[in-house]
N, C-alpha and C positions, 0 to 999 in steps of 0.2 A: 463141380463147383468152381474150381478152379481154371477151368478152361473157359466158363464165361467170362470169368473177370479178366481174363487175356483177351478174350475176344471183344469185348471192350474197351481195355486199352489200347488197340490196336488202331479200334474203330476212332478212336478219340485223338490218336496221334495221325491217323490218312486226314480226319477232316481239319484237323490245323497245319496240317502241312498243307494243304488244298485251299488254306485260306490264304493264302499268298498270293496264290493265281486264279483265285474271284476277285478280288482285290485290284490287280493289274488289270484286270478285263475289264471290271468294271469303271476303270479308270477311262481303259482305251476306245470303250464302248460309249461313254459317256462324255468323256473330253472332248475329243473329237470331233464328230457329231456338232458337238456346240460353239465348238471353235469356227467349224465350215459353216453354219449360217449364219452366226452371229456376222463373219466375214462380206459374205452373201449380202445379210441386210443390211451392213454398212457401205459396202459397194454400194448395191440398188438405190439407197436414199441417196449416197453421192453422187450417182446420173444422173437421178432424177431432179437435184438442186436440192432437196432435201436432206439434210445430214443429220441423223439420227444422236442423239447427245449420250454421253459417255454412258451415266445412266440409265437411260431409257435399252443402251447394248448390252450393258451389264446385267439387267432383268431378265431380258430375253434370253441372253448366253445359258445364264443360270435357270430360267424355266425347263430351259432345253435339254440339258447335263439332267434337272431334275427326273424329267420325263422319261429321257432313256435308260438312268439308271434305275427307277422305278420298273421299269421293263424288263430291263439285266436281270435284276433280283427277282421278280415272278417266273422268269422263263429257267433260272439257274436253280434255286431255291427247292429243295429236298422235304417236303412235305411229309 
């Protein structure tokens, strides 16, 4: 009996120490990513004469960050 409840604690301190570097990934995986188009569609609407408004970057950035993070966490995620 007693060696389950270690092996549970054990289980229980790997997955928060492991939460620190989902955490990072998820950040790196996500930022990123939404930084480089958001960049992209700001450029493109500035050759093209159109300049996309602060707002309308800001949606985009963050649909984006949403999406890949949303991905992060299905592909990482311990069922």
């Amino acid at each position: 009996m007693q060696l389950a409840a270690n092996a549970k604690a054990i289980a229980r301190t790997r997955a928060h120490d492991d939460a620190a570097f989902h955490l990072a990934g998820l950040l790196i995986v996500s930022l990123f990513p939404a930084l480089f188009w958001t960049a992209l569609a700001a450029g493109i609407g500035g050759a093209t004469g159109y300049a996309p408004g602060p707002l309308a970057l800001m949606t985009f950035g963050t649909a984006v960050a949403v999406f890949c993070a949303t991905v992060f966490h299905a592909l990482v995620a311990r069922i």
